[in-house]
N, CA, C and O atoms as a Maestro MAE file, in Angstrom:
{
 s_m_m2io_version
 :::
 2.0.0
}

f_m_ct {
 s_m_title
 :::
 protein
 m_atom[248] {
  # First column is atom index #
  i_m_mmod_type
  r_m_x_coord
  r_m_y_coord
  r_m_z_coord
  i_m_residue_number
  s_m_chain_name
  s_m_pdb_residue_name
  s_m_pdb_atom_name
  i_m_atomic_number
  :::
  1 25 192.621 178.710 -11.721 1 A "UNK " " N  " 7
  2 3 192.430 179.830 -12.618 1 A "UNK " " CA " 6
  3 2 191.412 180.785 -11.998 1 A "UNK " " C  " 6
  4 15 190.515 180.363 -11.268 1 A "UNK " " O  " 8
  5 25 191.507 181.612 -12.190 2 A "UNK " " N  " 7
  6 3 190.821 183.166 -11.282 2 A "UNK " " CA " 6
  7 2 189.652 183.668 -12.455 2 A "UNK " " C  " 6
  8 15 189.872 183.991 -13.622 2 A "UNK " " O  " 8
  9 25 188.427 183.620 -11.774 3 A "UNK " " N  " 7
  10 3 187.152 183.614 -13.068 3 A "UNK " " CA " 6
  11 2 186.974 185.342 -13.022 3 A "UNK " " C  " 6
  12 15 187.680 186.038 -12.291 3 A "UNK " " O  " 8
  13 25 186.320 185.686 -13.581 4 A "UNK " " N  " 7
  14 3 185.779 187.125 -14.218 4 A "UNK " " CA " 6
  15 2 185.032 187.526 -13.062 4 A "UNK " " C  " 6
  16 15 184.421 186.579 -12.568 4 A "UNK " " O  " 8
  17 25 184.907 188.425 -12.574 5 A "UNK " " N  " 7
  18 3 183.934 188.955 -11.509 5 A "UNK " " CA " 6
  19 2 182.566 190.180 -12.740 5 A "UNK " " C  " 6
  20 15 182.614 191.282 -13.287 5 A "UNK " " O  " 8
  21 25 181.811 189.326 -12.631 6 A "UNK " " N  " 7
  22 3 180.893 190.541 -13.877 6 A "UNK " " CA " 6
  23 2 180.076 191.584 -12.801 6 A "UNK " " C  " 6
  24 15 179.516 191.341 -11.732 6 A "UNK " " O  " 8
  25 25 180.263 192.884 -13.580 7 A "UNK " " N  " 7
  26 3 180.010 193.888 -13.292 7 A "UNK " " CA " 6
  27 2 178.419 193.833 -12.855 7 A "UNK " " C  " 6
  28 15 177.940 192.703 -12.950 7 A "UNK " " O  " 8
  29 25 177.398 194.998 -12.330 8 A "UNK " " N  " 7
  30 3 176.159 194.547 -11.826 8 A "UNK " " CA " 6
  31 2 175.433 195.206 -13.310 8 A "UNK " " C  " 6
  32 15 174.426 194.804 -13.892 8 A "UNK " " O  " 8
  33 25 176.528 196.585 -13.731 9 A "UNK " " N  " 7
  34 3 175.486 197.054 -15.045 9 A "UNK " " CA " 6
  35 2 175.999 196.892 -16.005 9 A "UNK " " C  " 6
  36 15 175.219 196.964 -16.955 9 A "UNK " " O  " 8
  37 25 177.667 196.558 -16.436 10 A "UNK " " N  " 7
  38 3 177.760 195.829 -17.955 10 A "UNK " " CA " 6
  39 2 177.079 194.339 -18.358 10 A "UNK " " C  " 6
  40 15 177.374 193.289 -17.786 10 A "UNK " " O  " 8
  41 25 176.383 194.427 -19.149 11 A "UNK " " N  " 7
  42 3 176.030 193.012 -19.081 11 A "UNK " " CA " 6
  43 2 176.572 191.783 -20.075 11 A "UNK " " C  " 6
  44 15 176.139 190.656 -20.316 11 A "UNK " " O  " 8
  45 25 177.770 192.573 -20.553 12 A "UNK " " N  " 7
  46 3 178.515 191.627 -20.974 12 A "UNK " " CA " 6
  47 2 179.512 190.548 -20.700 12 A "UNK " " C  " 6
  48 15 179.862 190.547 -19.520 12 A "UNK " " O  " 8
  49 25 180.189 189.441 -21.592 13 A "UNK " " N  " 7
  50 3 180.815 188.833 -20.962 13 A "UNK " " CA " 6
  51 2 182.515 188.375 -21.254 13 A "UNK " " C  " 6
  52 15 182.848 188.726 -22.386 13 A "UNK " " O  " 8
  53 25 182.968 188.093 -20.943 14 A "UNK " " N  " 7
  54 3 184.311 187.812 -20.968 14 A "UNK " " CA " 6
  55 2 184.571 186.819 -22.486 14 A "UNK " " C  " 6
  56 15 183.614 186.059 -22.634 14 A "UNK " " O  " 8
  57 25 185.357 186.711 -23.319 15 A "UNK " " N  " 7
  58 3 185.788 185.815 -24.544 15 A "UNK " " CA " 6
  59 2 185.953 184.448 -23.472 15 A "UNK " " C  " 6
  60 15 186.410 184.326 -22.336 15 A "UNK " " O  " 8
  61 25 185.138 183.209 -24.772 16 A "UNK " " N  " 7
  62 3 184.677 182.357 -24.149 16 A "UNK " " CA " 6
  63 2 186.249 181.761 -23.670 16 A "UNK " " C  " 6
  64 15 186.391 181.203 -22.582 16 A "UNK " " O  " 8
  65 25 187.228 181.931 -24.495 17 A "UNK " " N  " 7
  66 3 188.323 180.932 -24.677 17 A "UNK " " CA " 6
  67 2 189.250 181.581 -22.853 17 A "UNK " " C  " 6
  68 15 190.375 181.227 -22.500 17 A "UNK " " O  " 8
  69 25 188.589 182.258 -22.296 18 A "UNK " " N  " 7
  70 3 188.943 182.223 -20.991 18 A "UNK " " CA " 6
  71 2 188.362 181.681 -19.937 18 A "UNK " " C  " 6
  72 15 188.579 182.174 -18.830 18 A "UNK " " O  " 8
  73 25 187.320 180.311 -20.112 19 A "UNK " " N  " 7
  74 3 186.980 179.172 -19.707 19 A "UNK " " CA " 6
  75 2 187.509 178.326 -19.272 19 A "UNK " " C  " 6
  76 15 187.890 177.589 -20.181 19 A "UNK " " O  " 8
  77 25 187.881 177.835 -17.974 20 A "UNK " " N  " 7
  78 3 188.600 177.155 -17.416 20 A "UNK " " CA " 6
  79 2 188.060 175.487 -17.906 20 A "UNK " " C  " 6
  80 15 186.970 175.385 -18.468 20 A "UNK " " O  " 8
  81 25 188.765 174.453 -17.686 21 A "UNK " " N  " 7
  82 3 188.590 172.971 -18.066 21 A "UNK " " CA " 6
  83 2 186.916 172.491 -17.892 21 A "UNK " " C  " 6
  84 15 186.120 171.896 -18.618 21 A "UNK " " O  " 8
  85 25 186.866 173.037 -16.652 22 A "UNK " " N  " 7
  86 3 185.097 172.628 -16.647 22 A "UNK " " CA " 6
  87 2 184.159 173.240 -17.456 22 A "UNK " " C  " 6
  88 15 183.092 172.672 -17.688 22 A "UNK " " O  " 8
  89 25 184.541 174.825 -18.125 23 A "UNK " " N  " 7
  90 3 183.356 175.621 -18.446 23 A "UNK " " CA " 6
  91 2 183.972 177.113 -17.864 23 A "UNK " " C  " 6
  92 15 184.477 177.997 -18.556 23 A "UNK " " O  " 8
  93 25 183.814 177.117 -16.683 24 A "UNK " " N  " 7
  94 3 182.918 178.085 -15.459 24 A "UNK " " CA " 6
  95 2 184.389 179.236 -16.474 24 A "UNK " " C  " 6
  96 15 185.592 179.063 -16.672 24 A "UNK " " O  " 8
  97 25 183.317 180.418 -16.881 25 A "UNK " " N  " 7
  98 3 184.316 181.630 -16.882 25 A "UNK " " CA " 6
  99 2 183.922 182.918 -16.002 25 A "UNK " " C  " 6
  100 15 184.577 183.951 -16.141 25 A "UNK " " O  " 8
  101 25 182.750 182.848 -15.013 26 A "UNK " " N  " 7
  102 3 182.655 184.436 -14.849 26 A "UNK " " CA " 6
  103 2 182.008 183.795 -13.007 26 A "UNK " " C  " 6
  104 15 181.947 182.676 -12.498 26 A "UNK " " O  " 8
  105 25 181.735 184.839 -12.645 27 A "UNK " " N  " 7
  106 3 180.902 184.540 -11.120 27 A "UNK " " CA " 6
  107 2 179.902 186.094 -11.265 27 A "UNK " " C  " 6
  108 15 180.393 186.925 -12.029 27 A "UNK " " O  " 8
  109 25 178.753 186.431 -10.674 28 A "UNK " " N  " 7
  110 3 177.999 187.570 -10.233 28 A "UNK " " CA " 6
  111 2 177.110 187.960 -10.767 28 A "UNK " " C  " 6
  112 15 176.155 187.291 -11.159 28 A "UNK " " O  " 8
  113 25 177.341 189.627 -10.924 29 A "UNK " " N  " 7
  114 3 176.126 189.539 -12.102 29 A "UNK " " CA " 6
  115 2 174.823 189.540 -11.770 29 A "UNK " " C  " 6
  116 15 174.404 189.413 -10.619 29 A "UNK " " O  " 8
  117 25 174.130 189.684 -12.786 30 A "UNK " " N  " 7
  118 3 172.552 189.454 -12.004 30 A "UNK " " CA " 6
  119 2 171.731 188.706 -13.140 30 A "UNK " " C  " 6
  120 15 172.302 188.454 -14.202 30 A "UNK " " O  " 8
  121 25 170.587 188.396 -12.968 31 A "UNK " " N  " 7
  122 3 169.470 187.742 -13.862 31 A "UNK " " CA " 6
  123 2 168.648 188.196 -14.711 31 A "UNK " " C  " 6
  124 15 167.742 187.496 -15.164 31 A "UNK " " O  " 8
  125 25 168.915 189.912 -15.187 32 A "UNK " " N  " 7
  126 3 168.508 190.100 -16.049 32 A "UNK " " CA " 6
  127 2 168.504 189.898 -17.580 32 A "UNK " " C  " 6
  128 15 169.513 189.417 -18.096 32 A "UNK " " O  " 8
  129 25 167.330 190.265 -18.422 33 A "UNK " " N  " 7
  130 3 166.620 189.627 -19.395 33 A "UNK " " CA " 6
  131 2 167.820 190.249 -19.956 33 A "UNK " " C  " 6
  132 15 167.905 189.295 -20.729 33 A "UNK " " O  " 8
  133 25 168.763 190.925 -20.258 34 A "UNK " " N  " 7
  134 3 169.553 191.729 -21.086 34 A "UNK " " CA " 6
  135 2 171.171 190.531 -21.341 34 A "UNK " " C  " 6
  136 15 171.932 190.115 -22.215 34 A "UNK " " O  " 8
  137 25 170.890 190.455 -19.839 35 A "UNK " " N  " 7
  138 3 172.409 189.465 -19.606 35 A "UNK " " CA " 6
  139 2 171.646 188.244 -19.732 35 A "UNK " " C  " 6
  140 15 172.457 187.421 -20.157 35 A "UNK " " O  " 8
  141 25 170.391 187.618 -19.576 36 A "UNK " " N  " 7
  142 3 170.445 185.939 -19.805 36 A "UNK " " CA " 6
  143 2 170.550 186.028 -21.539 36 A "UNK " " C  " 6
  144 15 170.985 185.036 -22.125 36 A "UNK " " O  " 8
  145 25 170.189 187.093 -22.232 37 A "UNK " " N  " 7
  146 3 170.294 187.437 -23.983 37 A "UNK " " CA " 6
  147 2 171.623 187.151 -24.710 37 A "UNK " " C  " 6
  148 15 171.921 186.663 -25.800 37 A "UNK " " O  " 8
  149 25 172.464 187.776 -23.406 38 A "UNK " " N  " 7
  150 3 173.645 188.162 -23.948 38 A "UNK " " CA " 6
  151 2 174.464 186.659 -23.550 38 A "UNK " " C  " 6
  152 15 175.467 186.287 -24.158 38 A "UNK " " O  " 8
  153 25 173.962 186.049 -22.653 39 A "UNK " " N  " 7
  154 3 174.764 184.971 -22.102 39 A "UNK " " CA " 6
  155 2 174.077 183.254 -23.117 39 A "UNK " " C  " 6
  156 15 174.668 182.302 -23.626 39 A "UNK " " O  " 8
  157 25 172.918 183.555 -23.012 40 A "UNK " " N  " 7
  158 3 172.354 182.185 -23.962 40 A "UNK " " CA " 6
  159 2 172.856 182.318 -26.023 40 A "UNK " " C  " 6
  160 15 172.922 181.357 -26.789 40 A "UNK " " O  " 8
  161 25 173.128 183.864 -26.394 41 A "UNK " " N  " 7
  162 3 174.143 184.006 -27.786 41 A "UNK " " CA " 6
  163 2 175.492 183.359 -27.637 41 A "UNK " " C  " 6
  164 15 175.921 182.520 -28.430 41 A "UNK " " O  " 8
  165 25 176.244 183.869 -26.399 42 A "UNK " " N  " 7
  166 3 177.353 183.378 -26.597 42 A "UNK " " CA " 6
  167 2 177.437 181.904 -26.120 42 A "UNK " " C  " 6
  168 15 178.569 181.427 -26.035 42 A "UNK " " O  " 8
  169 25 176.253 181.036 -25.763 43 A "UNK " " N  " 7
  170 3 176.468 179.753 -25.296 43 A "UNK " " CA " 6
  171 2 176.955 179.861 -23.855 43 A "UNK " " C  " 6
  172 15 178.019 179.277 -23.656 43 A "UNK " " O  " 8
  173 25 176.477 180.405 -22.931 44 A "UNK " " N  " 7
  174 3 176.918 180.848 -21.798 44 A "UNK " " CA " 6
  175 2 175.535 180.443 -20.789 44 A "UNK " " C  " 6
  176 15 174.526 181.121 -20.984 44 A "UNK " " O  " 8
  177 25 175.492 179.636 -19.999 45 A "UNK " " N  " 7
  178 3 174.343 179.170 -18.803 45 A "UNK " " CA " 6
  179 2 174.658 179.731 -17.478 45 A "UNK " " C  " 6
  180 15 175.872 179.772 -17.276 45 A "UNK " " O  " 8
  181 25 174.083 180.082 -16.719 46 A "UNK " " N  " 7
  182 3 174.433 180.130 -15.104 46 A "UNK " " CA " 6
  183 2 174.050 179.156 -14.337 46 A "UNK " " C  " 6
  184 15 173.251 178.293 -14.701 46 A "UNK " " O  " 8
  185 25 174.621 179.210 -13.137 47 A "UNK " " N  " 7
  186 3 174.420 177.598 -12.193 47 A "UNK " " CA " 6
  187 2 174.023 178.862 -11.058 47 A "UNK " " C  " 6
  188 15 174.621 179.936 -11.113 47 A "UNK " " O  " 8
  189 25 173.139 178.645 -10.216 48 A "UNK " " N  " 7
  190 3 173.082 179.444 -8.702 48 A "UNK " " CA " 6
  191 2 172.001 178.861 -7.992 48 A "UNK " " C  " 6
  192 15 170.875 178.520 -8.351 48 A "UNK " " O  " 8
  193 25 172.443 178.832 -7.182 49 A "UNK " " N  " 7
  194 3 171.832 178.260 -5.279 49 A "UNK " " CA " 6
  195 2 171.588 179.550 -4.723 49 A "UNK " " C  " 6
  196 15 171.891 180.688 -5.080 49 A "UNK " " O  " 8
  197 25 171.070 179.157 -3.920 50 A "UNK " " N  " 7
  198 3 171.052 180.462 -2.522 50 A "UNK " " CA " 6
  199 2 172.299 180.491 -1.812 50 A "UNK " " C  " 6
  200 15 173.179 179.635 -1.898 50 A "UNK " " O  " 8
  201 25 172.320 181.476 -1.139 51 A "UNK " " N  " 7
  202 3 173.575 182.120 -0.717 51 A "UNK " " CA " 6
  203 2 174.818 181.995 -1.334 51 A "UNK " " C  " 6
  204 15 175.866 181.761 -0.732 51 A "UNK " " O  " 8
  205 25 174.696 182.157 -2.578 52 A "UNK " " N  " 7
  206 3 176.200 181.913 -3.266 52 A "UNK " " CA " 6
  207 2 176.016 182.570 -4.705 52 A "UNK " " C  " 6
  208 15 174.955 182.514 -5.328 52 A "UNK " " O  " 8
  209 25 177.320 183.279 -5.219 53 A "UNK " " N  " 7
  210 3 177.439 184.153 -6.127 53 A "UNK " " CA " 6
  211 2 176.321 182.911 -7.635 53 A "UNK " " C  " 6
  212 15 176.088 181.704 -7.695 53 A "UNK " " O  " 8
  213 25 176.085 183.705 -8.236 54 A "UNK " " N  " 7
  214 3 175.814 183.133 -9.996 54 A "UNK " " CA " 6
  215 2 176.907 182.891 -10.398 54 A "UNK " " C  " 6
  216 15 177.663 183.849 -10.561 54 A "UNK " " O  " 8
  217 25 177.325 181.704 -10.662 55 A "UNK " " N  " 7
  218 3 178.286 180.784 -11.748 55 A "UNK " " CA " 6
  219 2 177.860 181.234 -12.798 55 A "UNK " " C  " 6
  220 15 176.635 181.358 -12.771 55 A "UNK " " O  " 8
  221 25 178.258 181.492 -13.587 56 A "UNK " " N  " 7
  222 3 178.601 181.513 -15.530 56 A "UNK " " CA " 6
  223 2 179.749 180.685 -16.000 56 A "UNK " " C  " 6
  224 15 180.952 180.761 -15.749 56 A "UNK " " O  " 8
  225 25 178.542 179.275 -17.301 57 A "UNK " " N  " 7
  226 3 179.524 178.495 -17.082 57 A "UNK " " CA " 6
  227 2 179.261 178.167 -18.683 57 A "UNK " " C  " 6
  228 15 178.151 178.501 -19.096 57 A "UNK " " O  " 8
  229 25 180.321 177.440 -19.792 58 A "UNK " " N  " 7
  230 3 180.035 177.742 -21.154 58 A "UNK " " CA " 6
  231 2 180.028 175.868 -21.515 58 A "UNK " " C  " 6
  232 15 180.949 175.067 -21.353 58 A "UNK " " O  " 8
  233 25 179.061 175.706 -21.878 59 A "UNK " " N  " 7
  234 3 178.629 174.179 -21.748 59 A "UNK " " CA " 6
  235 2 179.469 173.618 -23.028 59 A "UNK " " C  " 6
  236 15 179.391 172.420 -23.298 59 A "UNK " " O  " 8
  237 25 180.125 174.333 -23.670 60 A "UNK " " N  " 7
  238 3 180.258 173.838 -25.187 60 A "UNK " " CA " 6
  239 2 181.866 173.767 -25.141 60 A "UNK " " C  " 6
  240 15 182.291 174.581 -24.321 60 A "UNK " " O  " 8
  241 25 182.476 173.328 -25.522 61 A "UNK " " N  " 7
  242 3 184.161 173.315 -25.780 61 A "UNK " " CA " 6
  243 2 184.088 174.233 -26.290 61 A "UNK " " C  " 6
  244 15 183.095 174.610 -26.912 61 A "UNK " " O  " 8
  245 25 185.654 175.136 -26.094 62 A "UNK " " N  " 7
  246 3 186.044 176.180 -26.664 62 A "UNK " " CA " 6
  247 2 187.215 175.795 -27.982 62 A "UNK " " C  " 6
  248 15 187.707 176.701 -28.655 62 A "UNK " " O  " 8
  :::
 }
 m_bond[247] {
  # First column is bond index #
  i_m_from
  i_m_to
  i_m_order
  :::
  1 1 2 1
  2 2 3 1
  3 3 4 2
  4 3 5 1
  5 5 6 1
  6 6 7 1
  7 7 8 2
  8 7 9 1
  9 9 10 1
  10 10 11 1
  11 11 12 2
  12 11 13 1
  13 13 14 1
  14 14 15 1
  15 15 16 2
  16 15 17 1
  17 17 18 1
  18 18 19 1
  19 19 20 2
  20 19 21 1
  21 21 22 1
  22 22 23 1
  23 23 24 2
  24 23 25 1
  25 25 26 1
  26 26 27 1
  27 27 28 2
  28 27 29 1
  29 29 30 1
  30 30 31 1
  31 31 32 2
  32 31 33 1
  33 33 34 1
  34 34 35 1
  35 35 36 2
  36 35 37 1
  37 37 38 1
  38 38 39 1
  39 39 40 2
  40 39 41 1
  41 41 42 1
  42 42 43 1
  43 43 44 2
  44 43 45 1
  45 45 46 1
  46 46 47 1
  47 47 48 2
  48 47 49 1
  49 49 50 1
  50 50 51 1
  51 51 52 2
  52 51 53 1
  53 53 54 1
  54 54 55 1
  55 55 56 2
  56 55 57 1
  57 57 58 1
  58 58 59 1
  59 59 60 2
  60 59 61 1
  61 61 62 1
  62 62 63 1
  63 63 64 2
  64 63 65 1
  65 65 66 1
  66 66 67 1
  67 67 68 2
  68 67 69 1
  69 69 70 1
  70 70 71 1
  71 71 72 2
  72 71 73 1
  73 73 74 1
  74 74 75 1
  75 75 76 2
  76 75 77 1
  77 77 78 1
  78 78 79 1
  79 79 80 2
  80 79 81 1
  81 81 82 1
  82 82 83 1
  83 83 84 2
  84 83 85 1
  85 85 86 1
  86 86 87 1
  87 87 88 2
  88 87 89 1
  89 89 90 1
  90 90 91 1
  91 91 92 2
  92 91 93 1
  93 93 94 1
  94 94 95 1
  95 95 96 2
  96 95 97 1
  97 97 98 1
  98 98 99 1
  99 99 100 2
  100 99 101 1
  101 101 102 1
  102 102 103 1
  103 103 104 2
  104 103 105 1
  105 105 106 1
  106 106 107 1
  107 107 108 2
  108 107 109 1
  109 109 110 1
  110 110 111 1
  111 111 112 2
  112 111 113 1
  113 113 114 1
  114 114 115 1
  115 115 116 2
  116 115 117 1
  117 117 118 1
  118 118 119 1
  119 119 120 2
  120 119 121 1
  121 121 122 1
  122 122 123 1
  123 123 124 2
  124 123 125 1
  125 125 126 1
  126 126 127 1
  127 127 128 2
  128 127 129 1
  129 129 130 1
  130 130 131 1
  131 131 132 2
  132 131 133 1
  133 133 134 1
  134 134 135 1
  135 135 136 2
  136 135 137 1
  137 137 138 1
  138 138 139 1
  139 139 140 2
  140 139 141 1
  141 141 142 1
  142 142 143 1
  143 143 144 2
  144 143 145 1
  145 145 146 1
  146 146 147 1
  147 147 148 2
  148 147 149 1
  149 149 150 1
  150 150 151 1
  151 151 152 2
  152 151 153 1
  153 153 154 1
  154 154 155 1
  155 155 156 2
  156 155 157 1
  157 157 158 1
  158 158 159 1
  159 159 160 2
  160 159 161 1
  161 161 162 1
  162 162 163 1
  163 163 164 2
  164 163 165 1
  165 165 166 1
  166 166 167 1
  167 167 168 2
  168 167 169 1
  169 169 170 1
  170 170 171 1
  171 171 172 2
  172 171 173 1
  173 173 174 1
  174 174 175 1
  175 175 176 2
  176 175 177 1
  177 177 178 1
  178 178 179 1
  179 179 180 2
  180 179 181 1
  181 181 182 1
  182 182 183 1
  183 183 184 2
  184 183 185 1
  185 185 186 1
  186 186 187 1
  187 187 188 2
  188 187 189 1
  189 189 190 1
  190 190 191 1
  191 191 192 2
  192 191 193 1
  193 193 194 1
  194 194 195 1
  195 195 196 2
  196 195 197 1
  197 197 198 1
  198 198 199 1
  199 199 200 2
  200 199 201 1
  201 201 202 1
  202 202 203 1
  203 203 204 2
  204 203 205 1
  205 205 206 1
  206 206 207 1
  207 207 208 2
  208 207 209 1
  209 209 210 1
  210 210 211 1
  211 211 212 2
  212 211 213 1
  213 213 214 1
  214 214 215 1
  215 215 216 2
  216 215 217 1
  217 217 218 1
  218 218 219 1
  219 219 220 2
  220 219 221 1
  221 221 222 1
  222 222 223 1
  223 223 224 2
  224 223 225 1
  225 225 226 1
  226 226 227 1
  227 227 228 2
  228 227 229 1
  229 229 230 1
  230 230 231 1
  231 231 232 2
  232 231 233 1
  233 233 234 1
  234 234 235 1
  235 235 236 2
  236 235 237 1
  237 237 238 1
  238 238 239 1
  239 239 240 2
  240 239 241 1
  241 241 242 1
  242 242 243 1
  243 243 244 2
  244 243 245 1
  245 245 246 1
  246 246 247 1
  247 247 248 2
  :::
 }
}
């Protein structure tokens, strides 16, 4: 399944129920206070390492 590429200045996010089996619905994005707001309402966490995009991933069953 092909995840959401999030924009750098919308900081919204995709409807959760387009969550693939593990979670993961989005990749990019950045770490601002606007989007971790918008991402910890809808039940939405990120996973990220170095050198590799931000995972957005929805811990909760849809």
């Amino acid at each position: 399944m092909p995840f959401f590429q999030l924009s750098e200045t919308d900081t919204g996010f995709p409807p959760a129920h387009f969550a693939d089996e593990q979670g993961m619905i989005a990749v990019g994005g950045d770490l601002s206070v606007e989007r971790l707001l918008n991402a910890y309402q809808s039940g939405i966490y990120f996973w990220f390492s170095p050198m590799d995009f931000i995972k957005w991933c929805r811990l909760t069953p849809v």
